[in-house]
C-alpha positions as semicolon CSV with decimal commas, in nm:
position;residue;x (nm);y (nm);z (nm)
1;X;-9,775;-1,057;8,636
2;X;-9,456;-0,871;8,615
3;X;-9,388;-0,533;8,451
4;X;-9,109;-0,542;8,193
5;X;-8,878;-0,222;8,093
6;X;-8,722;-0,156;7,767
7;X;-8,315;-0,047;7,833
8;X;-8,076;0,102;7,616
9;X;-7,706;-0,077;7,725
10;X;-7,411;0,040;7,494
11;X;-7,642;0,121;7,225
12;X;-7,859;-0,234;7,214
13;X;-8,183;-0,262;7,319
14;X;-8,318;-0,506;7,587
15;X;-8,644;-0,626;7,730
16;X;-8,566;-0,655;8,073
17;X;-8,823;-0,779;8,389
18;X;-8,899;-0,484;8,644
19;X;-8,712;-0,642;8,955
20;X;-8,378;-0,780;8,732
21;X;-8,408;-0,432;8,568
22;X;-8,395;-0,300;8,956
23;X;-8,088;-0,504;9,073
24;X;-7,881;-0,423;8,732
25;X;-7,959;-0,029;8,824
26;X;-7,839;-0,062;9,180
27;X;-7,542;-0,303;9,027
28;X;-7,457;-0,019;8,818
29;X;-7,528;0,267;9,066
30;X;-7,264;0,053;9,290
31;X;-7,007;0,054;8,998
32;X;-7,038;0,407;8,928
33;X;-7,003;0,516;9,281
34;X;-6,672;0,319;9,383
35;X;-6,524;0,498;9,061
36;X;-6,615;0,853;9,197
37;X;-6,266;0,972;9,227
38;X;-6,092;0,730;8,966
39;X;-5,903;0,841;8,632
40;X;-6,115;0,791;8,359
41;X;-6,406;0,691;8,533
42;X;-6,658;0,775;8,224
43;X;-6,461;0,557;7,988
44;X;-6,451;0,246;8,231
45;X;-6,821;0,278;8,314
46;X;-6,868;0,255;7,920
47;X;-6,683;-0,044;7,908
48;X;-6,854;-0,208;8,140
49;X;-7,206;-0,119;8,002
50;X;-7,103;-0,293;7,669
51;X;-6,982;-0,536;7,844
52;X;-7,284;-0,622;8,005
53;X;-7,436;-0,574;7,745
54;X;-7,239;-0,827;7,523
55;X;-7,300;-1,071;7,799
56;X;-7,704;-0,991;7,784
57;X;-7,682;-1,095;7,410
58;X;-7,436;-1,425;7,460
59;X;-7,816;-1,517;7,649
60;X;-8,084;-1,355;7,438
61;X;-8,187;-1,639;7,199
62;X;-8,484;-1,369;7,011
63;X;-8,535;-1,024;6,991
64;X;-8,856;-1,037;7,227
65;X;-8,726;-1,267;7,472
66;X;-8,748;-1,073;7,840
67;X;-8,428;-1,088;8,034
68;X;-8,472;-1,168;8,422
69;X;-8,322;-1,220;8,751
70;X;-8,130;-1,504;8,625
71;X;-7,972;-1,395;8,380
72;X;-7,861;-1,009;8,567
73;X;-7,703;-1,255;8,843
74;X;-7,514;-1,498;8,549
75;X;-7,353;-1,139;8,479
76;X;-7,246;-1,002;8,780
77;X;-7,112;-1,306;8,922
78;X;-6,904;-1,277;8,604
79;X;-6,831;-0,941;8,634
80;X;-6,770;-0,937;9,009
81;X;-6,889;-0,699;9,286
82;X;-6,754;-0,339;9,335
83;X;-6,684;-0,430;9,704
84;X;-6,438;-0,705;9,580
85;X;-6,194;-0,483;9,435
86;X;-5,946;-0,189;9,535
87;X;-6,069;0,067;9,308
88;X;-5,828;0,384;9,371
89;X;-5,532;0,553;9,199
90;X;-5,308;0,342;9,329
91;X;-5,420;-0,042;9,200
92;X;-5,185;-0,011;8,949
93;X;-4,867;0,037;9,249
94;X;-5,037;-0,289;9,430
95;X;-5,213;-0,530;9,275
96;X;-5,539;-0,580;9,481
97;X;-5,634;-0,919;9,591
98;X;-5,988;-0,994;9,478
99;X;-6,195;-1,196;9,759
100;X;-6,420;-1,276;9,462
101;X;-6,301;-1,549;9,169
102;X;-6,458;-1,565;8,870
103;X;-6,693;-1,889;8,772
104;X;-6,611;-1,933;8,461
105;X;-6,208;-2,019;8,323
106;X;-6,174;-1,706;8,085
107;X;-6,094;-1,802;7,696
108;X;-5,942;-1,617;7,452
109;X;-6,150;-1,560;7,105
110;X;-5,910;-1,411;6,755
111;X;-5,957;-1,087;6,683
112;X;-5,798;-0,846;6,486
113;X;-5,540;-0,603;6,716
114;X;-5,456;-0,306;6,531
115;X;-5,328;-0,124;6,806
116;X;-5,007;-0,331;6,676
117;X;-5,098;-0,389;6,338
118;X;-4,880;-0,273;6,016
119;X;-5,161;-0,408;5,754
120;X;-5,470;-0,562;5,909
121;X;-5,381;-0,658;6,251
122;X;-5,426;-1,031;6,141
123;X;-5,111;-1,131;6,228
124;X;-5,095;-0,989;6,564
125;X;-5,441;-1,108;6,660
126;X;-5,345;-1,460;6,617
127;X;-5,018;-1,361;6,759
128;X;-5,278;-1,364;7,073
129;X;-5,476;-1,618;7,014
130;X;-5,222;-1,880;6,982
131;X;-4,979;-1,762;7,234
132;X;-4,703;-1,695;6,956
133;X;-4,518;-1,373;6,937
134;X;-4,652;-1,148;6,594
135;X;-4,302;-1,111;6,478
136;X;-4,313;-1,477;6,371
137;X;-4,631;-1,532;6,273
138;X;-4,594;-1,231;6,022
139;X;-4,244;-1,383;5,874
140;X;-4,433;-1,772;5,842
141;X;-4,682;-1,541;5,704
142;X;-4,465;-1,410;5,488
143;X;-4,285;-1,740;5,339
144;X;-4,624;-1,891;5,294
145;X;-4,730;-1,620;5,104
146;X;-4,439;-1,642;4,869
147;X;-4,446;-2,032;4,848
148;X;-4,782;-2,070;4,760
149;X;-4,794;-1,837;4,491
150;X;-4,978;-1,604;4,656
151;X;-5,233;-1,864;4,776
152;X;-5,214;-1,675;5,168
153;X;-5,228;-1,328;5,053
154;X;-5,592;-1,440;4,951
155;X;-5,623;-1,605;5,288
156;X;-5,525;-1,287;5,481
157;X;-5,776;-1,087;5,307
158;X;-6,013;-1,360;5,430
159;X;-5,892;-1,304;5,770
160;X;-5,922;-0,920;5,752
161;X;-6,257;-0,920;5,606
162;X;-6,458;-1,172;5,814
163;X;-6,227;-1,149;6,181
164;X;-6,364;-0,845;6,390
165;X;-6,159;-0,580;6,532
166;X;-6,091;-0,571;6,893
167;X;-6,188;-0,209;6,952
168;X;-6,347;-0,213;7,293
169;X;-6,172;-0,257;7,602
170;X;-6,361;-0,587;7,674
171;X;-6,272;-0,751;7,266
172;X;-5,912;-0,653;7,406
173;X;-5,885;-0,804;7,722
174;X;-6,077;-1,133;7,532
175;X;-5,836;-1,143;7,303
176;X;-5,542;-1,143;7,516
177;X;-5,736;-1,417;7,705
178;X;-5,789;-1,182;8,052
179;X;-6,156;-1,221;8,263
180;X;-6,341;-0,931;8,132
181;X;-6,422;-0,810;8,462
182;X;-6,455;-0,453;8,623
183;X;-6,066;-0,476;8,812
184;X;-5,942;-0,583;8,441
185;X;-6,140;-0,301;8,279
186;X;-6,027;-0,040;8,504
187;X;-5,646;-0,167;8,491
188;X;-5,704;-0,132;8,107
189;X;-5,819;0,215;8,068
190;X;-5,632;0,353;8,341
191;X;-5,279;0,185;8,137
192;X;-5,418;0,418;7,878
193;X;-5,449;0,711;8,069
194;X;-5,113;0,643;8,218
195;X;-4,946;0,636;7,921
196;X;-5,107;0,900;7,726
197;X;-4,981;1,175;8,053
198;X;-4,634;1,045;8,009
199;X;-4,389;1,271;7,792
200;X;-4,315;1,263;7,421
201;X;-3,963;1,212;7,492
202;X;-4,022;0,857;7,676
203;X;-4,355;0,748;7,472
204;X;-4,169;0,495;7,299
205;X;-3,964;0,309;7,583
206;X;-4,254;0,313;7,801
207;X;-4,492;0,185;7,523
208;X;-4,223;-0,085;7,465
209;X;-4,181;-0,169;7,864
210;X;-4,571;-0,205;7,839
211;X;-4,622;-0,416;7,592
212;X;-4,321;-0,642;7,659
213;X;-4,485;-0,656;8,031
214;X;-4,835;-0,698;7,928
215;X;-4,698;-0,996;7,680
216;X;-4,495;-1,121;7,982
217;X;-4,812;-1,059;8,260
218;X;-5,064;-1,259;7,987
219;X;-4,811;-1,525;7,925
220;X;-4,817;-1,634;8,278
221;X;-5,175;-1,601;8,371
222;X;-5,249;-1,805;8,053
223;X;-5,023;-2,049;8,216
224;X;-5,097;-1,998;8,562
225;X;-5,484;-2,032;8,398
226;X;-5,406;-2,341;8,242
227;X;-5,229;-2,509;8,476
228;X;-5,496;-2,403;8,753
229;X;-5,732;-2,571;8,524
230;X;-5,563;-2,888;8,427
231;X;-5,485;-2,879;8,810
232;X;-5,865;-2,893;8,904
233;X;-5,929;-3,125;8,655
234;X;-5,688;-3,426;8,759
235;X;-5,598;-3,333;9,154
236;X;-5,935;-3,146;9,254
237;X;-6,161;-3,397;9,483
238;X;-6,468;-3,268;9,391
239;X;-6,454;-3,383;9,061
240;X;-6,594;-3,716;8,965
241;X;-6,436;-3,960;8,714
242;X;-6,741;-3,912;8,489
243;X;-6,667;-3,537;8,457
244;X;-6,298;-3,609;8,384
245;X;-6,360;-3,852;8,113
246;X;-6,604;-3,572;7,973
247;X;-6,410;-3,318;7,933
248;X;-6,134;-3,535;7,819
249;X;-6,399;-3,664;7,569
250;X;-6,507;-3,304;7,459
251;X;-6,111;-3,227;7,416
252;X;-6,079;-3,493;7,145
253;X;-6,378;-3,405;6,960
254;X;-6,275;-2,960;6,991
255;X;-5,916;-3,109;6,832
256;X;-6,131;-3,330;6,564
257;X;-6,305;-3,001;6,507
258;X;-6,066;-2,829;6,455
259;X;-5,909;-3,033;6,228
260;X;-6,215;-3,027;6,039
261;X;-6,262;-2,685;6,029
262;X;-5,864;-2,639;5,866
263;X;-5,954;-2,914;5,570
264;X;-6,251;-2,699;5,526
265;X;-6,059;-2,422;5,496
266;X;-5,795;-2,580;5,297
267;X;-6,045;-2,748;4,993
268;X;-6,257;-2,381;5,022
269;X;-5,945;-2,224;4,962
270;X;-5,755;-2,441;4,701
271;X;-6,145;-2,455;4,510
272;X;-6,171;-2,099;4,503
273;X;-5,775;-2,016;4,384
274;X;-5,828;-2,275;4,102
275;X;-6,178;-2,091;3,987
276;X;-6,024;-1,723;4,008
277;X;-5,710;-1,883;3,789
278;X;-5,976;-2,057;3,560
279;X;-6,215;-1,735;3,531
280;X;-5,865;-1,513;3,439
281;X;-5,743;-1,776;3,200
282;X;-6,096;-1,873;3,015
283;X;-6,228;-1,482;3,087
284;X;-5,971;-1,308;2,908
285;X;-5,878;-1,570;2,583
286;X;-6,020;-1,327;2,352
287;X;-5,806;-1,005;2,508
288;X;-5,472;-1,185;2,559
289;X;-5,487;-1,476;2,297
290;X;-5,388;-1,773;2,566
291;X;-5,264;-2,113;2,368
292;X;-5,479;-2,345;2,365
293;X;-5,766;-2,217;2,462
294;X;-5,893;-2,139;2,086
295;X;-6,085;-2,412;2,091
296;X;-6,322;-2,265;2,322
297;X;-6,417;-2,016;2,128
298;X;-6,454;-2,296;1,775
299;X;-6,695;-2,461;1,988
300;X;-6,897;-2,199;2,104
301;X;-7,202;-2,208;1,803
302;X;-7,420;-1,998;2,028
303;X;-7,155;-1,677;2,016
304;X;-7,239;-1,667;2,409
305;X;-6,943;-1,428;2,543
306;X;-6,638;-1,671;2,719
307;X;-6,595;-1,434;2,984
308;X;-6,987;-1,471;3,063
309;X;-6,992;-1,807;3,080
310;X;-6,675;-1,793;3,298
311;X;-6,821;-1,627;3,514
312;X;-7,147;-1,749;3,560
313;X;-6,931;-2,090;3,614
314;X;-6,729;-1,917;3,877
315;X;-7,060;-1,787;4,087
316;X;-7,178;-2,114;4,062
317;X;-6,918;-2,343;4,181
318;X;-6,750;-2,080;4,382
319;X;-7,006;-1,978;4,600
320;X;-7,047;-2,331;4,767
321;X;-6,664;-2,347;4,801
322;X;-6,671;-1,995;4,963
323;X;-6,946;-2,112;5,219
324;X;-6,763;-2,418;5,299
325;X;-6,417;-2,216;5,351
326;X;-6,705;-1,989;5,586
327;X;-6,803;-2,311;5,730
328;X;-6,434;-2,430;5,818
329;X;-6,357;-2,049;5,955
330;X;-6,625;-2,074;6,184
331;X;-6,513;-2,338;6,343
332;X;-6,192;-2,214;6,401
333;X;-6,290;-1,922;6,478
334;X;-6,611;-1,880;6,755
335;X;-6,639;-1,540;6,800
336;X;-6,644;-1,504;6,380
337;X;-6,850;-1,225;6,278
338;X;-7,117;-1,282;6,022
339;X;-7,112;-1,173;5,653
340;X;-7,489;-1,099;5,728
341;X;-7,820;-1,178;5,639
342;X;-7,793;-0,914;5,289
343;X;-7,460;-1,050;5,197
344;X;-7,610;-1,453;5,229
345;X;-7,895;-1,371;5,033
346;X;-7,736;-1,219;4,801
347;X;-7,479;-1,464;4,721
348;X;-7,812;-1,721;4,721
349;X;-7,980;-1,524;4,460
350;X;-7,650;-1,473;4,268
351;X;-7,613;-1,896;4,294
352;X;-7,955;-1,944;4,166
353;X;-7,949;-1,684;3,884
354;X;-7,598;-1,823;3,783
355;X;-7,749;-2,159;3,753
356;X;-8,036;-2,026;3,535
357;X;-7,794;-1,833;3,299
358;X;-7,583;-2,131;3,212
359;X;-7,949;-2,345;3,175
360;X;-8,029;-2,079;2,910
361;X;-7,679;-2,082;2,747
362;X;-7,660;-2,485;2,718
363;X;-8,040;-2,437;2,585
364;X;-7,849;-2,220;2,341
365;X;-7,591;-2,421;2,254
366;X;-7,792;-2,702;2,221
367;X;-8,060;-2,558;1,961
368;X;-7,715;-2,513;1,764
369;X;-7,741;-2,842;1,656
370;X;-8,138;-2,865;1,632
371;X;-8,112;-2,881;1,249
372;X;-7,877;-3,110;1,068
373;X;-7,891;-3,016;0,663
374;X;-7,676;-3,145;0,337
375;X;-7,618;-2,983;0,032
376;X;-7,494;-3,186;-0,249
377;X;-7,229;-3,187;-0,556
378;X;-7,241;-3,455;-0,812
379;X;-6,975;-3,492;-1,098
380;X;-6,968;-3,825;-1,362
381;X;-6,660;-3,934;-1,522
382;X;-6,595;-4,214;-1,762
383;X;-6,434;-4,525;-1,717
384;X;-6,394;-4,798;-2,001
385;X;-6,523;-5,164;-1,890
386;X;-6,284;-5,380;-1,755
387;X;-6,046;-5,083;-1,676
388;X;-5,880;-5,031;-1,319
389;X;-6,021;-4,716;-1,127
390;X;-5,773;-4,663;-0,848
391;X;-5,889;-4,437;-0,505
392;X;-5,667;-4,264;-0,293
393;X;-5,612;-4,036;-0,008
394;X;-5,423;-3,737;-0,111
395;X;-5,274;-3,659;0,269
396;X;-5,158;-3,328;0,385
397;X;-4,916;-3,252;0,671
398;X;-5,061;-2,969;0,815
399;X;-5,431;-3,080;0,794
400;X;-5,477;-3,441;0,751
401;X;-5,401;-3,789;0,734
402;X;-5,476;-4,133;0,665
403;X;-5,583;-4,119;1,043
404;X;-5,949;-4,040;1,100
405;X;-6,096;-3,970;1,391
406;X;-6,481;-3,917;1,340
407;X;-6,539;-3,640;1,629
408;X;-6,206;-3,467;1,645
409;X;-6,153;-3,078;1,505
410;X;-5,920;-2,863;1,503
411;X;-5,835;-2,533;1,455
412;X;-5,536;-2,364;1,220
413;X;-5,451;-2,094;0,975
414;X;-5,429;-2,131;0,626
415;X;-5,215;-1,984;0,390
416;X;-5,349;-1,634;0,445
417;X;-5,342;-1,679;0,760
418;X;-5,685;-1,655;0,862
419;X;-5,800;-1,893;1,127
420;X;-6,011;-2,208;1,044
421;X;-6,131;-2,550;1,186
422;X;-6,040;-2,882;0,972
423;X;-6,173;-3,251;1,067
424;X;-6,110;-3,559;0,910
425;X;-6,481;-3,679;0,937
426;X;-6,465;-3,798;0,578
427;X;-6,695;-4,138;0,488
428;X;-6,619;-4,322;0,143
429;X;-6,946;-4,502;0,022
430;X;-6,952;-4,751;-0,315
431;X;-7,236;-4,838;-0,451
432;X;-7,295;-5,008;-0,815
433;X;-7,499;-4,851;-1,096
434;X;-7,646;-4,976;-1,449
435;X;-7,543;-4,641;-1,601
436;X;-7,198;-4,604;-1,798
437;X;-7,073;-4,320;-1,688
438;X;-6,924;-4,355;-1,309
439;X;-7,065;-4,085;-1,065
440;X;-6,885;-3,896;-0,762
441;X;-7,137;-3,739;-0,513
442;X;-6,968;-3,533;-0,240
443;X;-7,264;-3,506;0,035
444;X;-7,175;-3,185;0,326
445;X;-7,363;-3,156;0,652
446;X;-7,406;-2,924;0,922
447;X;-7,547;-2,853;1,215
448;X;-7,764;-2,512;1,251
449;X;-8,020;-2,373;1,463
450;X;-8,259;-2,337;1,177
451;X;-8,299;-2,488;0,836
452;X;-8,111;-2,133;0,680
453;X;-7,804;-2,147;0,904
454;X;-7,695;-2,522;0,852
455;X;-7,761;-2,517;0,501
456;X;-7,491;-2,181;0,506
457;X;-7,263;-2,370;0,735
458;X;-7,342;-2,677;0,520
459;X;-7,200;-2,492;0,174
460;X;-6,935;-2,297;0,357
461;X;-6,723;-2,728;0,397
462;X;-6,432;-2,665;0,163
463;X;-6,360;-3,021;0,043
464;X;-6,180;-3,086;-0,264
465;X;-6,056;-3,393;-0,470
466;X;-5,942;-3,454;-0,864
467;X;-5,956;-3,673;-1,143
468;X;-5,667;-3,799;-1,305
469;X;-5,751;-4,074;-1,622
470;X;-5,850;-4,341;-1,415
471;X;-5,701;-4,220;-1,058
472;X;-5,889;-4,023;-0,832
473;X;-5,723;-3,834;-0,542
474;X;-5,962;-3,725;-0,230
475;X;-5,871;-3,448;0,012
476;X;-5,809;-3,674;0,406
477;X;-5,996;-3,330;0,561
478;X;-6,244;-3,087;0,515
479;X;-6,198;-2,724;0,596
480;X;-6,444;-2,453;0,714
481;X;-6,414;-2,038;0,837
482;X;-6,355;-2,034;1,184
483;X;-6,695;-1,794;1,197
484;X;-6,869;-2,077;1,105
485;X;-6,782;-2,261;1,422
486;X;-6,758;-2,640;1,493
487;X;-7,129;-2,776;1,413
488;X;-7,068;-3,105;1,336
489;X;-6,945;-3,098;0,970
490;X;-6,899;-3,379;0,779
491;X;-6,866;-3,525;0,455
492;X;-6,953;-3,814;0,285
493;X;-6,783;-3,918;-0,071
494;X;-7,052;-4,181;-0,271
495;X;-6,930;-4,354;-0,608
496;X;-7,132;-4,493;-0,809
497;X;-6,923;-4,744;-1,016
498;X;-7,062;-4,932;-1,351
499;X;-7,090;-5,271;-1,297
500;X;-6,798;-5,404;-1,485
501;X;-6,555;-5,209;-1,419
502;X;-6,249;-5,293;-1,148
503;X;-6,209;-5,066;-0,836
504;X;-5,840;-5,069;-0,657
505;X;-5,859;-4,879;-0,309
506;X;-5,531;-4,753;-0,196
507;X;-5,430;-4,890;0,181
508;X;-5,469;-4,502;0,313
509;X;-5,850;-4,516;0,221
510;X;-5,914;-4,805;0,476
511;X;-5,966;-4,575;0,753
512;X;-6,195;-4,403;0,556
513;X;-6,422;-4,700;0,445
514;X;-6,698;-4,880;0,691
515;X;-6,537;-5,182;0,875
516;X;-6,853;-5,406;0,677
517;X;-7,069;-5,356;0,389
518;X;-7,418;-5,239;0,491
519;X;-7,714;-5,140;0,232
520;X;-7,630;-5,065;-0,101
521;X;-7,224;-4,980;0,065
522;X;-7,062;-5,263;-0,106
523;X;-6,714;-5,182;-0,034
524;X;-6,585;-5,246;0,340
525;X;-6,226;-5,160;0,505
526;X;-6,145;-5,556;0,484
527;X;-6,136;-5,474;0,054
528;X;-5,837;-5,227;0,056
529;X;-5,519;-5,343;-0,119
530;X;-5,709;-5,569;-0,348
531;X;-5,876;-5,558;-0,726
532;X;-6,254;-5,554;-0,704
533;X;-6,465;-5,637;-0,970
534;X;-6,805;-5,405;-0,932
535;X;-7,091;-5,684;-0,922
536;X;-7,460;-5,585;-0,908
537;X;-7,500;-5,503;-0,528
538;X;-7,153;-5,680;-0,478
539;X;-6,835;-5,714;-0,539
540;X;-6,602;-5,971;-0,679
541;X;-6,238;-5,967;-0,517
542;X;-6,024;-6,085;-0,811
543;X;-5,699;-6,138;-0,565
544;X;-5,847;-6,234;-0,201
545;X;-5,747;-6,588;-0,070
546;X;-5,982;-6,834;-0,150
547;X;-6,163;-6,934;0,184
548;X;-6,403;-7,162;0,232
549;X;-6,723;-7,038;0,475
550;X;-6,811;-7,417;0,605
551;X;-7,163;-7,393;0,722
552;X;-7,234;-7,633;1,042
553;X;-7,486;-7,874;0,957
554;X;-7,575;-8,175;1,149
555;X;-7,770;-8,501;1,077
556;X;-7,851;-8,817;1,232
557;X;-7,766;-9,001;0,893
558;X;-7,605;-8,806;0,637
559;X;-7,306;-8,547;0,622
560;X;-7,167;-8,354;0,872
561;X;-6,970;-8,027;0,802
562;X;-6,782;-7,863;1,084
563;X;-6,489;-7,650;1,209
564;X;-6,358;-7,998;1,314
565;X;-6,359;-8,155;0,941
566;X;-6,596;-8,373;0,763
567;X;-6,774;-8,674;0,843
568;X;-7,044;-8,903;0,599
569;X;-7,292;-9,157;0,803
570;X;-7,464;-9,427;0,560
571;X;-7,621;-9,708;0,725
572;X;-7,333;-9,862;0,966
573;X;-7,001;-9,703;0,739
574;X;-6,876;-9,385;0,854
575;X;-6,603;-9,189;0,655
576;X;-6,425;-8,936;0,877
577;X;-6,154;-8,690;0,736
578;X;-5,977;-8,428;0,940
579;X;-5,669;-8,280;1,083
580;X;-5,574;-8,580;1,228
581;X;-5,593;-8,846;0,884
582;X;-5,872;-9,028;0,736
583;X;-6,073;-9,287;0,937
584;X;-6,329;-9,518;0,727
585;X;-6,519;-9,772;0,902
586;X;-6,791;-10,025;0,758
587;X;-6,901;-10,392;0,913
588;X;-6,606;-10,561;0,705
589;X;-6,383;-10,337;0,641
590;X;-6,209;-10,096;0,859
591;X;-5,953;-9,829;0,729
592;X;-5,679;-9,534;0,878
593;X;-5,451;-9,339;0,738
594;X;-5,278;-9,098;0,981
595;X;-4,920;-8,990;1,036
596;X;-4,829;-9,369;1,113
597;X;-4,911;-9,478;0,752
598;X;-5,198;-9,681;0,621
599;X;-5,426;-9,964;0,839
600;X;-5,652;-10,145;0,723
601;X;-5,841;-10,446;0,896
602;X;-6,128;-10,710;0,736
603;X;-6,328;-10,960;0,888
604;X;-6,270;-11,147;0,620
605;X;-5,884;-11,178;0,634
């Protein structure tokens, strides 16, 4: 049974096993002593602490998991041993040659450098990370930014907000794509030191010469790296053709990745653009008045505020988009900090409480149109048997037509210019009546949440018509406040007509009338244009075309009546007559009459 210690490394706690915690002390007693004499010897030994201890956390899979003697020696032989390097004042004059090569091919992870930064340090970090100097990344940045709209400006606050910093010396060397080692770490602070003792005067040249050098210095041992490693790859012996083909496997499937991760990005991106334009333009219709979005607010019955709904819309459908524009980041991105474990379930309970607000408000909207109610308005009128009542459409240009569409609405002004919704869902029923005097019943509906609010919305229909002798003029629309919202408003026009009497519906009413007569309806849209006589339950056209409805009827020995003409059977004679002449045949005689003239044929002659 082994004893385990608890250690404090750069600020993060560790569980560590007695003998690993034993060989990391004398590890770090050896460090500390071959930097006795060295320039900034407190500042490197930090660095290499939380560099350790960044490594101990890359293999800590839990918080009580107990680090041991394998995973102290994974580190050092990363880090390297004191004894491998020349650690004086003077490794910056000649560059020591290390006895000791790293295991592991260094790789370079994006962070944000604002040592060279003028906003975020976005652009330089992937300046780094994709070997490209900042200057040009910052002026594609630029162009893309104005091209789009302003699509990347949203993207580079993406960047800012979810890439880390690189504000340690190891996140620097990392990013720049160096082994975070203890040489590298040393050369790193001590190029600080170095510069910060030389004048004011020369600050800027020598900053200049050091950066153009460092570029320069991790330009080539990024090449030097790569080509080492695609070297070792192809020409080294010890490699077998199985671990070739792996790795040139794994390649294609990091590019397919990759590739993934930017169409991620891309659709996360484009979704969540589109919803901020949507939640501005639908959020704000009732501050700014936007065209054409009126209609929003004439079909909202439950009053539920637009920029609410918006909204709730906008958490819902955005937060999936933002997660998968996360998602495609990630990917992209390894060493991608976290938004955190607060920020996720926050944005979960936001999701779900989004999804139960717009349940409630389409609950809402729905119990709008719970009740449907009619109030009605009867006037009679006389008309003299035998006269000629004639119905038309009285059409207006700014409201209506002889065009009806059942479900459309719109919205207008009248001439006061108040605002108000108008439909042409107008239905024309005829029915017959005993009584002599002619009756016009004009039937409104609405919808309402209650039996009290669609009656109100029921009697606020403005729907007029007149009477004119024997002409009667009906209003193609109905009209309603725009407070009184779109619930569904309708109107239906009954006559009751004397029997007797003739009916003459104008050609504008046909889109008005039922396509077939159903019920007590006895008028259909096939009637306009012609002179009806009002029958009981029916009606007699005075002026149709006379047609013939030939009903199919078929016996073995009798008549038959089809679409194909008419044939009588009696006994062994047949008499056929159709489009095609007259046939009659009996056991004597035979006769035909067609285009060819007249045949006939006996036995007898």
């Amino acid at each position: 049974m082994n004893k385990t210690v608890n250690i404090n490394l750069a600020g993060i706690f560790f569980h560590i096993d007695e003998d690993a915690y034993l060989k990391l002390q004398r590890y770090l007693e050896a460090i500390k002593r071959s930097f006795t004499d060295s320039q900034g010897r407190s500042e490197i030994i930090s660095d290499i602490e939380a560099r350790i201890s960044e490594l101990f956390s890359e293999r800590v899979k839990h918080d009580k998991q107990v680090i041991g003697n394998k995973e102290v020696e994974e580190v050092i032989s990363i880090m390297g041993q004191p004894e491998d390097y020349l650690v004086d004042d003077e490794i910056f004059e000649d560059e020591p040659q290390a006895s000791y090569r790293a295991k592991s091919t260094p790789s370079k992870k994006l962070f944000r450098d604002t040592d060279n930064s003028y906003i975020g340090g976005v652009a330089s970090g992937l300046g780094h990370y994709l070997g490209i100097d900042a200057v040009w990344l910052r002026l594609i940045w630029l162009l893309l930014a104005i091209g789009s709209g302003g699509t990347f400006i949203f993207i580079y606050i993406l960047f800012w907000v979810l890439v880390p910093e690189a504000r340690t010396t190891a996140d620097k060397l990392t990013m720049t794509g160096e082994p975070v080692n203890i040489s590298n770490i040393e050369k790193k602070i001590k190029d600080g030191f170095d510069t910060v003792s030389e004048t004011v005067s020369d600050v800027a040249k020598n900053v200049s010469e050091s950066v153009s050098g460092a570029a320069k210095n991790v330009s080539d041992a990024a090449k030097k790296v790569d080509i080492k490693k695609q070297g070792n790859n192809i020409k080294s012996s010890s490699k077998s053709f199985f671990d070739t083909l792996g790795e040139i496997i794994m390649f294609f499937f990091n590019v397919f990745a990759k590739f993934v991760g930017i169409i991620l990005m891309i659709t996360g991106a484009s979704a969540l653009i589109a919803l901020i334009i949507g939640l501005f333009s639908l959020g704000v219709t009732n501050i700014l008045h936007i065209p054409g979005l009126d209609f929003v607010d004439m079909a909202n019955a439950g009053n539920t505020p637009i920029w609410l709904v918006s909204l709730l819309a906008f958490f819902l459908v955005g937060i999936p988009f933002f997660f998968l524009f996360y998602l495609g980041l990630k990917i992209l991105v390894n060493n991608l900090k976290s938004i955190g474990n607060i920020a996720k379930f926050t944005l979960l309970g936001i999701w779900v409480l989004s999804i139960i607000g717009l349940i409630i408000i389409g609950v809402r909207q729905a119990s709008e149109h719970a009740f449907n109610e009619r109030i009605t308005e009867k006037q009679q009128f006389y008309i003299a048997p035998n006269d000629t009542l004639t119905i038309k459409m009285n059409n207006n240009d700014k409201y209506g037509s002889s065009y009806r569409n059942h479900q459309s609405f719109k919205f207008g002004h009248n001439e006061n210019g108040e605002r108000i919704i108008y439909s042409s869902d107008i239905d024309i029923i005829v029915k017959s009546t005993t009584d002599s005097l002619a009756t016009i019943s004009i039937e409104k509906s609405a919808d309402g949440s209650d039996y009290d609010k669609a009656t109100q919305r029921a009697s606020n229909i403005n729907y007029n018509y007149s009477i004119n002798g024997n002409e009667i003029l009906l209003d193609s629309y109905l009209i309603t406040e725009a407070k009184n919202k779109f619930s569904d408003q309708e109107v239906d026009v009954i006559f009751y007509l004397p029997e007797g009497i003739i009916a003459y519906f104008n050609n504008n009413v046909q889109n008005f009338l039922n396509y077939r007569t159903y019920d007590e309806n006895i008028v259909s849209s096939k009637h306009t244009k012609h002179f009806l006589k009002i029958m009981t339950d029916e009606v007699d056209c005075l002026d149709c075309p006379f047609e013939i409805d030939l009903d199919i009827h078929h016996d073995d020995d009798g008549i038959i009546i089809n679409k194909e003409g008419i044939e009588v059977k009696v006994d062994s004679s047949s008499l056929r007559i159709n489009k095609n002449g007259l046939k009659a045949n009996s056991p004597e005689v035979k006769v035909n009459i067609d285009n060819n003239g007249i045949k006939i044929k006996s036995d007898n002659i």
